[in-house]
C-alpha positions in Angstrom: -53.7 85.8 99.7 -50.1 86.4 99.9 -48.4 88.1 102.7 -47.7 92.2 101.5 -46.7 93.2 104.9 -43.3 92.3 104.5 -41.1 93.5 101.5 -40.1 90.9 99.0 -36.5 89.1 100.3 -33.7 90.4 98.2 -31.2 88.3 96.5 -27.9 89.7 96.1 -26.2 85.8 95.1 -26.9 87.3 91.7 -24.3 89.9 91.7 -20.5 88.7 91.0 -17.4 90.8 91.6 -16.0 92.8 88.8 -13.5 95.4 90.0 -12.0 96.1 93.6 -9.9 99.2 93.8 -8.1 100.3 96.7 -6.1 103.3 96.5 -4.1 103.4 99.8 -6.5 105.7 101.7 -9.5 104.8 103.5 -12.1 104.8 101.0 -11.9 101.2 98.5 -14.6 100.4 95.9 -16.2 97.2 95.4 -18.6 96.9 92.1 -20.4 93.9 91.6 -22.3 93.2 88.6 -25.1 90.8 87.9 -26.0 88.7 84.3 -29.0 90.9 83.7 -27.3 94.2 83.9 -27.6 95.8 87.2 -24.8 96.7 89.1 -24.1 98.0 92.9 -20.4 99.4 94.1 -20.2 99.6 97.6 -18.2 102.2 99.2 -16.1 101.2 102.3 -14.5 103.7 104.6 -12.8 102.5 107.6 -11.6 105.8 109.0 -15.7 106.3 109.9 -16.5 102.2 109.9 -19.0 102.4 107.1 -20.4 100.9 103.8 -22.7 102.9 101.8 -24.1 101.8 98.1 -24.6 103.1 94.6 -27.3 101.0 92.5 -28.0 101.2 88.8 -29.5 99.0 85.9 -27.4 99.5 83.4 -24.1 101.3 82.1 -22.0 99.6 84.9 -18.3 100.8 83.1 -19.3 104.7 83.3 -20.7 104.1 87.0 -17.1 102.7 87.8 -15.5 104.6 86.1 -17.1 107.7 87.9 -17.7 105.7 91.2 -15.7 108.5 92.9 -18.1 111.6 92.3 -21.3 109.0 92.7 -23.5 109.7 95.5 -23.8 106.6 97.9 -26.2 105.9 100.6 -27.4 103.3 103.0 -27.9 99.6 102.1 -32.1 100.3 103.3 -32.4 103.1 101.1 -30.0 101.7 97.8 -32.0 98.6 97.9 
């Protein structure tokens, strides 16, 4: 029987960078998209040291494009 006590390993290698925007403050945006779809941007502040993620399956241009208002959280609870 295989192991269910640990979660499956995750395998972000599938993702590639699409847009990286900076704007001059301390907030930039990463979104990476990967062939079948799904998408992450990760949020980086470095006025409070942290990265904090957005996930989705589909649609990745709207979620970009609205990546400011987007709710991000913590990579454990994203993925």
């Amino acid at each position: 029987m295989p192991d269910t006590s640990q979660p499956p390993e995750l395998d972000l290698s599938q993702y590639a960078v699409s847009n990286i925007l900076s704007s001059g403050t301390s907030i930039s945006h990463y979104g990476l998209v990967a062939r079948n779809g799904s998408w992450y941007i990760l949020e980086e502040d470095t006025t409070n040291g942290t990265y904090m993620y957005n996930t989705g399956t589909s649609d990745y241009p709207t979620a970009w494009t609205n990546r400011k208002a987007a709710t991000y959280d913590y990579f454990y609870v994203e993925f």
